[in-house]
N, CA, C and O atoms as a CHARMM CRD file, in Angstrom:
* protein
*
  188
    1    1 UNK  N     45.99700 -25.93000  37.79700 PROA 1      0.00000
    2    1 UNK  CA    44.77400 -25.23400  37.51200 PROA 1      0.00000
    3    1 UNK  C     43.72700 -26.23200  37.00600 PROA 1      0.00000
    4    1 UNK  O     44.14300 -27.07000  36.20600 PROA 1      0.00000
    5    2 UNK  N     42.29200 -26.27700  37.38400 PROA 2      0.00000
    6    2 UNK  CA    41.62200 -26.97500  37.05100 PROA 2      0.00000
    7    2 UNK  C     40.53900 -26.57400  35.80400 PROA 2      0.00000
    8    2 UNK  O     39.56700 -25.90100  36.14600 PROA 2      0.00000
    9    3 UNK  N     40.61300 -26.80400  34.94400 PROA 3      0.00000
   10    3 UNK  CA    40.00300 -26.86000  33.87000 PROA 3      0.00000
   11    3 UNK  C     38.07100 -26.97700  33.74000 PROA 3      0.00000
   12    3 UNK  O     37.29800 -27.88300  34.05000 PROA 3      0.00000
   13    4 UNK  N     37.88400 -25.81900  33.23300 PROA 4      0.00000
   14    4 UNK  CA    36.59500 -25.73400  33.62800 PROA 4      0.00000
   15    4 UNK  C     35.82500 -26.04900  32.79300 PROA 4      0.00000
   16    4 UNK  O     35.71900 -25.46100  31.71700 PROA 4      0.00000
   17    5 UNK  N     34.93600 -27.34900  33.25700 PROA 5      0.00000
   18    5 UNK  CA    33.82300 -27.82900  31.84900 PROA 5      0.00000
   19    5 UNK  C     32.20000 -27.43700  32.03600 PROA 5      0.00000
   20    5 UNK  O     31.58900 -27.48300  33.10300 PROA 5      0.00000
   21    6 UNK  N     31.67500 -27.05700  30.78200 PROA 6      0.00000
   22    6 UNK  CA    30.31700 -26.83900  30.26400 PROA 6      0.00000
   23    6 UNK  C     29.63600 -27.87200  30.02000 PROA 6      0.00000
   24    6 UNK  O     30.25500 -28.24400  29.02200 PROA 6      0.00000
   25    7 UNK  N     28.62800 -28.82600  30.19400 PROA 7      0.00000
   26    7 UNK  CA    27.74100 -29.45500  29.73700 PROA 7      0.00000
   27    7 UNK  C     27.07100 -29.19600  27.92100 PROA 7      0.00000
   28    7 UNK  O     26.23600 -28.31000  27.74100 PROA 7      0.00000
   29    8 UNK  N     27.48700 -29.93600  26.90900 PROA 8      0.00000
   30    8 UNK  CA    26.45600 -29.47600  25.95900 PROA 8      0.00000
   31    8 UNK  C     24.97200 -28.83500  25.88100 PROA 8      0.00000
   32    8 UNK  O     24.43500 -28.11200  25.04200 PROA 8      0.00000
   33    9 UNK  N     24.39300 -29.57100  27.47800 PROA 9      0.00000
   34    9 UNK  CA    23.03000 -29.10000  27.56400 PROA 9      0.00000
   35    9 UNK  C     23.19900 -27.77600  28.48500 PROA 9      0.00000
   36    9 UNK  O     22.15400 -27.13200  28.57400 PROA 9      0.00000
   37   10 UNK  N     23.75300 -27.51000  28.83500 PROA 10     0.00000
   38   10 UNK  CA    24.18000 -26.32900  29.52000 PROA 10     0.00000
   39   10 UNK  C     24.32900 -24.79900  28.35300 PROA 10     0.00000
   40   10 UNK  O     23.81900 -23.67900  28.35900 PROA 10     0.00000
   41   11 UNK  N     25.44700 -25.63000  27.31500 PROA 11     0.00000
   42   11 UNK  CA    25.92700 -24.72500  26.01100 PROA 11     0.00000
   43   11 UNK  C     24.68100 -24.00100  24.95800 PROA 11     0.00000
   44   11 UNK  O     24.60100 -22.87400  24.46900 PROA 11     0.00000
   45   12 UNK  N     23.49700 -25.59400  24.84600 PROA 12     0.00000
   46   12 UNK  CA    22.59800 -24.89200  24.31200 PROA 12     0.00000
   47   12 UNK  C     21.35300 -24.30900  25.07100 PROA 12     0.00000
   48   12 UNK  O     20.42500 -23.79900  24.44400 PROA 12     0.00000
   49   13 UNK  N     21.35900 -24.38400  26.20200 PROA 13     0.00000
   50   13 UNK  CA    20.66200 -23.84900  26.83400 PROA 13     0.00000
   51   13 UNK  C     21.09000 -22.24700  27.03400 PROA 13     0.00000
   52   13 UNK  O     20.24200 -21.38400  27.25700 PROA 13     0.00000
   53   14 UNK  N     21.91400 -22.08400  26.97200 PROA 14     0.00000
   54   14 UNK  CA    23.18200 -20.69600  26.76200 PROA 14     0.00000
   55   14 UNK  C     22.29400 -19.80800  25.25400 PROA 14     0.00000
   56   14 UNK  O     21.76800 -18.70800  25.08200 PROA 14     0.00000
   57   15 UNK  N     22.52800 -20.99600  24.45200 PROA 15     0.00000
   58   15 UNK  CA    22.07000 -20.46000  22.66700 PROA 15     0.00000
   59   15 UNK  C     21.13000 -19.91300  23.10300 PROA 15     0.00000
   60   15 UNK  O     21.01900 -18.71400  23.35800 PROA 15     0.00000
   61   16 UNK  N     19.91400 -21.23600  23.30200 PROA 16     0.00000
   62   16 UNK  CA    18.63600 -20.49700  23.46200 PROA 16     0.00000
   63   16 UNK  C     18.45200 -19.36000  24.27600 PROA 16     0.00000
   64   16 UNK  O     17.29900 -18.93000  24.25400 PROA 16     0.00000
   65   17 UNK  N     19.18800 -18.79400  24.93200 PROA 17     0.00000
   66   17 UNK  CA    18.23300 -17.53700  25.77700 PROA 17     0.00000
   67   17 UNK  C     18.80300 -16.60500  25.19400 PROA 17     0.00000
   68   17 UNK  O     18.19800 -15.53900  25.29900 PROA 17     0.00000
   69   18 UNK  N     20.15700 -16.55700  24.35100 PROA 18     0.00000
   70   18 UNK  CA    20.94000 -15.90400  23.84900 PROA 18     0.00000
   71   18 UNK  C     19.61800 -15.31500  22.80000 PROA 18     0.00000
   72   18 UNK  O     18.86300 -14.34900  22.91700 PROA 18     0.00000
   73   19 UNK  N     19.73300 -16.25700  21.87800 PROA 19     0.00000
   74   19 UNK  CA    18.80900 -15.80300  20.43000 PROA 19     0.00000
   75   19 UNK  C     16.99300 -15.04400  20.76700 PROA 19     0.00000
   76   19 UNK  O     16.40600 -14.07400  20.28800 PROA 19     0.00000
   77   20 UNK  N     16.63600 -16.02500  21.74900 PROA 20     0.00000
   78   20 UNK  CA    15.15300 -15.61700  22.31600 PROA 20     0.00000
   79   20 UNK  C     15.59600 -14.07300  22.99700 PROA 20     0.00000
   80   20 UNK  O     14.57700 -13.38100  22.98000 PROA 20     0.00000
   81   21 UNK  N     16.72400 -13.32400  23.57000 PROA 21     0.00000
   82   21 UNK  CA    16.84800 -12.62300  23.95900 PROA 21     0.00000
   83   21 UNK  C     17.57700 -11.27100  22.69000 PROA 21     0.00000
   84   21 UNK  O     18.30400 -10.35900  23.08400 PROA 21     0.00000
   85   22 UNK  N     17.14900 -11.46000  21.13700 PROA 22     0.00000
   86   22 UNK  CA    18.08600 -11.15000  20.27100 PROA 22     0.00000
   87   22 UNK  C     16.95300 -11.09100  19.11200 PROA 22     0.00000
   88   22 UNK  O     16.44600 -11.93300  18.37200 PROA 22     0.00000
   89   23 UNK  N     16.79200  -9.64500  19.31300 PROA 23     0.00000
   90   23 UNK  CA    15.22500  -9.71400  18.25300 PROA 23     0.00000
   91   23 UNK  C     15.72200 -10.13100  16.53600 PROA 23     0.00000
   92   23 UNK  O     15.15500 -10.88200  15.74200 PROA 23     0.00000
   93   24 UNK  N     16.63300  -9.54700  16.41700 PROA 24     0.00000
   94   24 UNK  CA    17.00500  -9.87700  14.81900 PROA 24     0.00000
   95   24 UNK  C     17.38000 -11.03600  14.43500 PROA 24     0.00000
   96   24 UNK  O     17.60800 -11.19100  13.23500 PROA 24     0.00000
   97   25 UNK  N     17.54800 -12.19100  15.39300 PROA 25     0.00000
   98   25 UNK  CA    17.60700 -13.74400  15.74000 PROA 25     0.00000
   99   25 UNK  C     16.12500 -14.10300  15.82200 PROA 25     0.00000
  100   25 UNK  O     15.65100 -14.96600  15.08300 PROA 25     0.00000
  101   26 UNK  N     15.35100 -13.40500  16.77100 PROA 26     0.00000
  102   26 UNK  CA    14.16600 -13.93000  16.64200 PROA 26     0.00000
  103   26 UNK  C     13.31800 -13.50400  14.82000 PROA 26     0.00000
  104   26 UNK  O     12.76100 -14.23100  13.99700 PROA 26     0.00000
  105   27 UNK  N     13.53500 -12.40100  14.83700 PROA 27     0.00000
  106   27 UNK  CA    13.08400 -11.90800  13.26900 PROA 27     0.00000
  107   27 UNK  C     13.41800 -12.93200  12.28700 PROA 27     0.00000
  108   27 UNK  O     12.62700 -13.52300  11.55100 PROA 27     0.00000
  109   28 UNK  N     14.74000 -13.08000  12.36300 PROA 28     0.00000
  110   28 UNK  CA    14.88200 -14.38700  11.55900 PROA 28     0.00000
  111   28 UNK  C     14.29500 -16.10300  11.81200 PROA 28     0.00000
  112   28 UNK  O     14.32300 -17.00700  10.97700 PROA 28     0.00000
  113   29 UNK  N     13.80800 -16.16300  13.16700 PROA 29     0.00000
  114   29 UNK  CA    13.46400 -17.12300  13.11300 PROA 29     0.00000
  115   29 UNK  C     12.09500 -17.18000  12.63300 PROA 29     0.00000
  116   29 UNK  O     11.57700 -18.03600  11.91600 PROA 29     0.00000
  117   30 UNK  N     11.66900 -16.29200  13.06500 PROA 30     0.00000
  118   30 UNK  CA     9.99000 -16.29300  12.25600 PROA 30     0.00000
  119   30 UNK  C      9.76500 -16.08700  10.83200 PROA 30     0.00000
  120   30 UNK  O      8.71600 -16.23900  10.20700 PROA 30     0.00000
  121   31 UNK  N     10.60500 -15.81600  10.52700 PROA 31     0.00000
  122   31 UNK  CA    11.19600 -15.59000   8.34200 PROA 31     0.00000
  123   31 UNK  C     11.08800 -16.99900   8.52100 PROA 31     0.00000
  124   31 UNK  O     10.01200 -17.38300   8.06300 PROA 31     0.00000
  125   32 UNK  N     11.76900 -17.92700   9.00300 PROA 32     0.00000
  126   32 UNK  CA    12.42900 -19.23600   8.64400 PROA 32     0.00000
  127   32 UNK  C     10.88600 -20.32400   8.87400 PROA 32     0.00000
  128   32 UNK  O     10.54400 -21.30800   8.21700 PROA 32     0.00000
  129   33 UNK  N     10.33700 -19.78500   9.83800 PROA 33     0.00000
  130   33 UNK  CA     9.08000 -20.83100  10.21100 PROA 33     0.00000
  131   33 UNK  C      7.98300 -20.38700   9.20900 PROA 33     0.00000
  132   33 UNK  O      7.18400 -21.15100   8.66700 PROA 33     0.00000
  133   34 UNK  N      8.05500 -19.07700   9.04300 PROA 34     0.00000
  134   34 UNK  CA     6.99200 -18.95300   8.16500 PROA 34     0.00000
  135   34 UNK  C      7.28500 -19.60400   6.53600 PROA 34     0.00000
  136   34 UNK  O      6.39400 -20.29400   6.04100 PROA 34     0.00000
  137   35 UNK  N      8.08300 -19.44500   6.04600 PROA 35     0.00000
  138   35 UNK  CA     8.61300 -19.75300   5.03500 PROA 35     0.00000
  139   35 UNK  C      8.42200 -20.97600   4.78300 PROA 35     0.00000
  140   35 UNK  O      8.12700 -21.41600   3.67200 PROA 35     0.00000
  141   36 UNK  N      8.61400 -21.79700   6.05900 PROA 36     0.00000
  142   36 UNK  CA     8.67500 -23.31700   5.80500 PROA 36     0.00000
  143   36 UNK  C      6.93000 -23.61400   6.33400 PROA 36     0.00000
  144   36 UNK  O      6.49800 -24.75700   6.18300 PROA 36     0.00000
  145   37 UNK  N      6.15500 -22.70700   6.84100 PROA 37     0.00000
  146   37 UNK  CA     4.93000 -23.19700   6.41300 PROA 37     0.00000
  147   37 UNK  C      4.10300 -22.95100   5.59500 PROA 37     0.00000
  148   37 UNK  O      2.99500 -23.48600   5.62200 PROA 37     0.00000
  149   38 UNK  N      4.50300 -22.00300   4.60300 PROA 38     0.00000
  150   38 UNK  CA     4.38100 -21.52000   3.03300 PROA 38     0.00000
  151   38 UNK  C      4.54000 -22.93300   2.20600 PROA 38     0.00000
  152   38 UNK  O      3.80500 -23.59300   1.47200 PROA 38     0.00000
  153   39 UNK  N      5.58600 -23.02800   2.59700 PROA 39     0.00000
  154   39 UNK  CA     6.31500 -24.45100   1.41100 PROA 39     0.00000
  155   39 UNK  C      5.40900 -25.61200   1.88100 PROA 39     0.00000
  156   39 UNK  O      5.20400 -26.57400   1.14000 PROA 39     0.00000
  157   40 UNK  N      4.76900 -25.50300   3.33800 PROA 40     0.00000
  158   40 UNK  CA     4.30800 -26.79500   3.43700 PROA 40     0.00000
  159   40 UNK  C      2.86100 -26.74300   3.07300 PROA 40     0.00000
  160   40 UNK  O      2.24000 -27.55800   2.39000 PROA 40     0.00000
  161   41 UNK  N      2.45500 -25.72400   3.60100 PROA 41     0.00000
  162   41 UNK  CA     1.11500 -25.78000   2.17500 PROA 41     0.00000
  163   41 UNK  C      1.03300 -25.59300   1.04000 PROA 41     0.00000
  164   41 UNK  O     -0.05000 -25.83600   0.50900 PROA 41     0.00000
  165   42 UNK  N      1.99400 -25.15800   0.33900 PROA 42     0.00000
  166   42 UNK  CA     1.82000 -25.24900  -1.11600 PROA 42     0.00000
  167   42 UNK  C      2.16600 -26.32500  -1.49300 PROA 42     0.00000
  168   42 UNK  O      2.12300 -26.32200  -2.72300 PROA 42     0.00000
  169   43 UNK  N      2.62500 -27.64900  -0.95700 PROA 43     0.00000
  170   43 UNK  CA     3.11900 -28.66500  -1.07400 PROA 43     0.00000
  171   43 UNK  C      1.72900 -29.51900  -1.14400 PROA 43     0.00000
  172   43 UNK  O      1.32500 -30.17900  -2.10100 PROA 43     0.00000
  173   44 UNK  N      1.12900 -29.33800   0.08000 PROA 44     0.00000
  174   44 UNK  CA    -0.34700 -29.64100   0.40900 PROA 44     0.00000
  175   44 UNK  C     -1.25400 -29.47500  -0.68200 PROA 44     0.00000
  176   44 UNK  O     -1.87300 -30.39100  -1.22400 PROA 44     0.00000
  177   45 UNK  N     -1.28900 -28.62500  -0.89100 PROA 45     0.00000
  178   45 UNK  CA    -2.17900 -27.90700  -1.98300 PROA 45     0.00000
  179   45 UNK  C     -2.24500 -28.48400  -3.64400 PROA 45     0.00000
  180   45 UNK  O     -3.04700 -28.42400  -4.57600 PROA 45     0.00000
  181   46 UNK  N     -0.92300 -29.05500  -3.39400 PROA 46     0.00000
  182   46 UNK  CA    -0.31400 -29.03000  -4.86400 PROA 46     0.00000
  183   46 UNK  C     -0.62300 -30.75400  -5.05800 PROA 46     0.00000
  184   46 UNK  O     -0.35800 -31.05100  -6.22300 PROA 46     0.00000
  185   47 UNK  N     -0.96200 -31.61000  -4.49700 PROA 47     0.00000
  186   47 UNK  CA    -1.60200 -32.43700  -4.13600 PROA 47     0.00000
  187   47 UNK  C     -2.89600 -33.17000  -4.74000 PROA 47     0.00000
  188   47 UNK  O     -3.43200 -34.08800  -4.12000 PROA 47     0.00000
């Protein structure tokens, strides 16, 4: 039997459509970006 291989870029190319296709993945990703551009202007700011 021959053993069937995936490419890593294959695997995350898999992730990504997975999560972009996965609103409570996407919900969280926009928590996570926003958050971190909160921190980066108050960082700015604080300056």
């Amino acid at each position: 039997m021959r053993r069937q291989t995936t490419s890593f870029k294959e695997l995350m190319q898999q992730n990504k459509n997975q999560l972009l296709n996965d609103p409570k993945a996407m919900e969280a990703i926009d928590k996570r970006l926003d958050d971190r551009q909160t921190k980066t202007n108050d960082n700015q700011n604080n300056k």
